[in-house]
C-alpha positions as CSV (number, residue, x, y, z in Angstrom):
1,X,-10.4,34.1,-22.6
2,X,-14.6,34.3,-23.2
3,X,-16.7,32.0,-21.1
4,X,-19.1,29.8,-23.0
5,X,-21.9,30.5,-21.0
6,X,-23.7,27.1,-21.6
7,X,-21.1,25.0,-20.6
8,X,-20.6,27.3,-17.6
9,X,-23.8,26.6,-16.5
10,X,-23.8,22.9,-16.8
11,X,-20.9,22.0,-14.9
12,X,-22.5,24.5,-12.1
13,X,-25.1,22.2,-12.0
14,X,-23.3,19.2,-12.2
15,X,-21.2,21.0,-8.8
16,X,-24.9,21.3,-7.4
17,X,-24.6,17.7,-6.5
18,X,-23.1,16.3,-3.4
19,X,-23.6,14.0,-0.7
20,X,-25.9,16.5,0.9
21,X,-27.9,17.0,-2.0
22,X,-27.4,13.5,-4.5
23,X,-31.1,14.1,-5.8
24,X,-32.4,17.9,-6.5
25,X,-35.7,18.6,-7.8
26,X,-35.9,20.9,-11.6
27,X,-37.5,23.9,-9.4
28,X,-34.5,24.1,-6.6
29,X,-32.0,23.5,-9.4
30,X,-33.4,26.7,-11.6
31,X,-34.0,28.8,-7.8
32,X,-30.2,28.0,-7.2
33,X,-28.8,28.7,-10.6
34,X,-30.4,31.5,-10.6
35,X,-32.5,30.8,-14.2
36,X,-35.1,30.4,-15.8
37,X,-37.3,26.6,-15.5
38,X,-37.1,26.4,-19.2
39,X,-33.7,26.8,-19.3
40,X,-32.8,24.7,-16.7
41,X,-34.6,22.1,-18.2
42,X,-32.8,22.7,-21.7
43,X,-29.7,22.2,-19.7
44,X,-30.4,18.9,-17.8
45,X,-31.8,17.3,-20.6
46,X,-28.7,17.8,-22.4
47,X,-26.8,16.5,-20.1
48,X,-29.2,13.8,-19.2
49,X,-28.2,12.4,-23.4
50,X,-24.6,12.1,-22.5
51,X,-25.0,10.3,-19.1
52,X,-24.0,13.0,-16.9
53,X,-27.0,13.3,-15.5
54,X,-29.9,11.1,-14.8
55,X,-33.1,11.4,-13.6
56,X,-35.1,9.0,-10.8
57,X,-38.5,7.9,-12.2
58,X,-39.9,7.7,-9.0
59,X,-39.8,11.0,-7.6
60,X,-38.6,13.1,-10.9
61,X,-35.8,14.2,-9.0
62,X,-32.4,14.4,-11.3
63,X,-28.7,12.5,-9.7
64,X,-25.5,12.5,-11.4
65,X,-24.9,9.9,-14.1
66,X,-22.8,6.9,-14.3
67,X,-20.4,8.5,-16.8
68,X,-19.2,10.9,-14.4
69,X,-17.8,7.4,-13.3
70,X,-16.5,6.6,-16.4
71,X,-15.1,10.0,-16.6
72,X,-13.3,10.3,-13.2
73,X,-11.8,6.5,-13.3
74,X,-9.8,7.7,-16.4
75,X,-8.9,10.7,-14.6
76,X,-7.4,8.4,-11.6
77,X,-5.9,5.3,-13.6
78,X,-3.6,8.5,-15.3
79,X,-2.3,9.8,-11.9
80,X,1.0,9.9,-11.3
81,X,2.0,9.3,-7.8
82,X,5.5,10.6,-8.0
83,X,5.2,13.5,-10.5
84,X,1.9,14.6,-7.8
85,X,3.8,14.4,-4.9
86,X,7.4,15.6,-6.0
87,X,6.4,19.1,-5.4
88,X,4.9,18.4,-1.9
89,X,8.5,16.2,-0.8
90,X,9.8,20.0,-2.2
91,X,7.7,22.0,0.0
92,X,8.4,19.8,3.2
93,X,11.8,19.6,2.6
94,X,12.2,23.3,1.9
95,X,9.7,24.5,5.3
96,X,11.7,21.9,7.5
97,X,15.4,21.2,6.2
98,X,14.8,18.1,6.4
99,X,14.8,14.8,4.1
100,X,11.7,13.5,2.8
101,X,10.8,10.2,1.4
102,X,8.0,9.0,-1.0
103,X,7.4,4.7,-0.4
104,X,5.4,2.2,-1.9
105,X,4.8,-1.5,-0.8
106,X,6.5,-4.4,-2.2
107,X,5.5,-7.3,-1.1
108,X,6.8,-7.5,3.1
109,X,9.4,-4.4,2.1
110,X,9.0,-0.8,1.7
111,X,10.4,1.0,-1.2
112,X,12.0,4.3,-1.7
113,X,10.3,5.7,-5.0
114,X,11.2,9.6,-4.2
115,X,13.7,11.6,-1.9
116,X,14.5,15.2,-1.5
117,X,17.6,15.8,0.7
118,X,17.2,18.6,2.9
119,X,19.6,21.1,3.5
120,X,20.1,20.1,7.1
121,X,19.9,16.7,6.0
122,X,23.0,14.3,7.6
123,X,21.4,10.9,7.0
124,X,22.4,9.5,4.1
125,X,21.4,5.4,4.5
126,X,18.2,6.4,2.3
127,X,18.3,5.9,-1.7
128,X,15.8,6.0,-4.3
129,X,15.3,2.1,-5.1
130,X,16.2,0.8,-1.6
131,X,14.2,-1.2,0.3
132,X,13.4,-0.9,3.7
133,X,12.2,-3.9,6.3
134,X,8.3,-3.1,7.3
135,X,8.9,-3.3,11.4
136,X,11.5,-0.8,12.2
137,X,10.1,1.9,9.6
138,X,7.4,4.7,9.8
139,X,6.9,3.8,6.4
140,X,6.4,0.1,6.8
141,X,4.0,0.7,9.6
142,X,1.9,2.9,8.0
143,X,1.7,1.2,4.8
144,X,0.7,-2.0,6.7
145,X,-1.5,-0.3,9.3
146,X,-4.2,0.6,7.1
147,X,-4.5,-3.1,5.3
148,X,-7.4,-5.1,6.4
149,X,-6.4,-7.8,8.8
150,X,-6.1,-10.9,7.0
151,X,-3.9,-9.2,4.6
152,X,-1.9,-8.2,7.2
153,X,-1.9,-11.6,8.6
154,X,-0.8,-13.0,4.9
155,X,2.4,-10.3,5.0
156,X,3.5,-11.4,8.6
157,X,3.2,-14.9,7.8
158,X,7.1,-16.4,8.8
159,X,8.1,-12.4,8.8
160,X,11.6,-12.5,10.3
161,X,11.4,-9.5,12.8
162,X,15.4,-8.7,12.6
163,X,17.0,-6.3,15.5
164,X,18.4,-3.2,14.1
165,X,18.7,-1.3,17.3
166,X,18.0,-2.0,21.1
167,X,14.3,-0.2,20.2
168,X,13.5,-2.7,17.1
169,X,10.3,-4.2,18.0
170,X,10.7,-7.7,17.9
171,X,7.8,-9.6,18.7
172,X,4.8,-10.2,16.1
173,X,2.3,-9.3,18.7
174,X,3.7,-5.9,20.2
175,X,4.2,-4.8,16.3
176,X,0.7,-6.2,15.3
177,X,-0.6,-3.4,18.6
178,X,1.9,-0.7,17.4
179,X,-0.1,-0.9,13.7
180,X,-3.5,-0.5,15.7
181,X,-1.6,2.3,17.1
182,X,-0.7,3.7,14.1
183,X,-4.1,3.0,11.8
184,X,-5.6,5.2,15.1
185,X,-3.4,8.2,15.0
186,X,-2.8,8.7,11.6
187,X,0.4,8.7,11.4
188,X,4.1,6.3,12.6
189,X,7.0,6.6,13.8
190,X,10.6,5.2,13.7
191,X,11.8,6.2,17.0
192,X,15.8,5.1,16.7
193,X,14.1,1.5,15.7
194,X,16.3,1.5,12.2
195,X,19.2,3.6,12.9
196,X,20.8,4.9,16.2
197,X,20.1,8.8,16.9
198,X,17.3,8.6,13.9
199,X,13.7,9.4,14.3
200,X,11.6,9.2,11.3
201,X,7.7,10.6,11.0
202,X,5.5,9.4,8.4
203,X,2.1,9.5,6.8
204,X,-0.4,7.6,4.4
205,X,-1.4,8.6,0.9
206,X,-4.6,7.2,0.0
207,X,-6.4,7.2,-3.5
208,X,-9.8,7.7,-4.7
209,X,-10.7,4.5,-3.2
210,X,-9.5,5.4,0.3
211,X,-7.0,3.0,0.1
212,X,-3.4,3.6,1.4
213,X,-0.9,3.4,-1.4
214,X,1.8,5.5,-0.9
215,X,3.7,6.7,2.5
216,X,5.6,10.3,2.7
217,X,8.5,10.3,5.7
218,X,10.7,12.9,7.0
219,X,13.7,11.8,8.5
220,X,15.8,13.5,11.5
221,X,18.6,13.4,13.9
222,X,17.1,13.6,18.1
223,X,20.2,15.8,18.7
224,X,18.3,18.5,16.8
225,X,14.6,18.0,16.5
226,X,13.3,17.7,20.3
227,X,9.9,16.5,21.2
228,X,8.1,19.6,20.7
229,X,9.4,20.2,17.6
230,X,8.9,16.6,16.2
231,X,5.2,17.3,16.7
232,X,4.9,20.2,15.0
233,X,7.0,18.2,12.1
234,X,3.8,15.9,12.5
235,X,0.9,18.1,12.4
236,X,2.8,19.7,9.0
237,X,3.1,16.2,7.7
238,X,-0.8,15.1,8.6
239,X,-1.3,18.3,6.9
240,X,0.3,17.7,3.6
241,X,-1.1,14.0,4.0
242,X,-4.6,15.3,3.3
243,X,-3.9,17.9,0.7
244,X,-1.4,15.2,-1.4
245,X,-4.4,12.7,-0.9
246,X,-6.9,14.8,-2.2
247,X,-4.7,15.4,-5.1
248,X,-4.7,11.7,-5.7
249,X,-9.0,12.0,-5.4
250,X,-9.5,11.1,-2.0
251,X,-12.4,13.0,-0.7
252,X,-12.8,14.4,-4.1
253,X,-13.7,12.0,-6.7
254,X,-16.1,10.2,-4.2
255,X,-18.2,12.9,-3.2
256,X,-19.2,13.8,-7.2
257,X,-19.9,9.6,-7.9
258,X,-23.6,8.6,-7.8
């Protein structure tokens, strides 16, 4: 397939941009491009009339443009959460044998959007559609961990901490600790706090914004994932965290906005 060599070169300079360099002079541009000034300048000017690039008055530098903005919003607002992460639930469930689990908030409840069952996979309690109480979940906790404080105050307000197990944490106080626990490592965990024998590892999905708004969990049995093994399950989970997220434009989007 040809190359339009024009357009190639304006997105190259539109990738010149970061937030090491958010304002580059014509003369760098055109040493770094590897052109011609008068080129260069043909090429920026061009983009300067569509808005994706602008240039300061003060110093004659030129910075991306607010349609880039524009641009990269529309991008976002048509992401799909589930259909992105599908093939990452695969991948996990396919390196690990185990179940994995896509969540979203609702209101003091996590629910199941997305499950792949794994071929070791025993547990069965999960469903797509079922809901699942926020304090005896690795998905509840790190869905809440991340919210800022006085909407986490607003979502424990008269939360009934039910016992599942003798590990539930009960008390408002030791789970409000275990979420400042969580927001620090990156990660949660169910440790037998839902279901007897059942330890369950998740991870936050953040958007373009940096907010959290999705959790991925792996569920599995302490009879056959030991405590070495659980934290290599973690560091693969952390891993696929990032690489989901930056699907979803964290840590992409941001770095090319003005």
């Amino acid at each position: 397939m040809p190359i339009i060599q024009a357009v190639d070169r304006a997105l190259r300079i539109l990738d010149l941009f970061d937030e090491q360099s958010p304002e580059i002079k014509i003369t760098e541009i055109s040493e770094r491009m590897n052109l011609h000034k008068s080129t260069v300048h043909s090429l920026l000017k061009t983009l300067q009339l569509h808005g994706y690039i602008t240039q300061n008055s003060e110093n004659g530098k030129y910075k991306l443009g607010l349609k880039l903005v524009e641009r990269g919003h529309s991008v976002v607002y048509g992401l799909d959460i589930r259909k992105i992460a599908k093939p990452y639930l695969v991948d996990l469930s396919m390196k690990t044998g185990q179940t994995t689990h896509l969540v979203i908030l609702d209101g003091r409840e996590g629910v199941y959007i997305d499950k792949v069952e794994g071929p070791l996979a025993v547990i069965l309690y999960s469903r797509i559609g079922r809901r699942i109480p926020i304090h005896c979940s690795a998905v509840g906790k790190v869905l809440v961990s991340f919210k800022p404080k006085h909407e986490q105050k607003k979502i424990l307000e008269q939360y009934v901490f039910t016992s599942h197990t003798e590990n539930t944490i009960i008390n408002k106080n030791e789970f409000l600790q275990e979420l400042q626990d969580v927001r620090q490592a990156g990660y949660a965990l169910d440790n037998e706090e839902n279901e007897p024998g059942v330890r369950c590892i998740a991870v936050p999905i953040r958007d373009h914004t940096g907010n959290v708004v999705a959790a991925i969990s792996m569920s599995t049995l302490i009879s056959r994932v030991d405590d070495e093994k659980l934290k290599d399950l973690i560091d693969l989970l952390k891993q696929k965290s990032m690489e989901l997220s930056s699907q979803m434009g964290y840590g992409i989007l941001s770095s090319h906005l003005p």
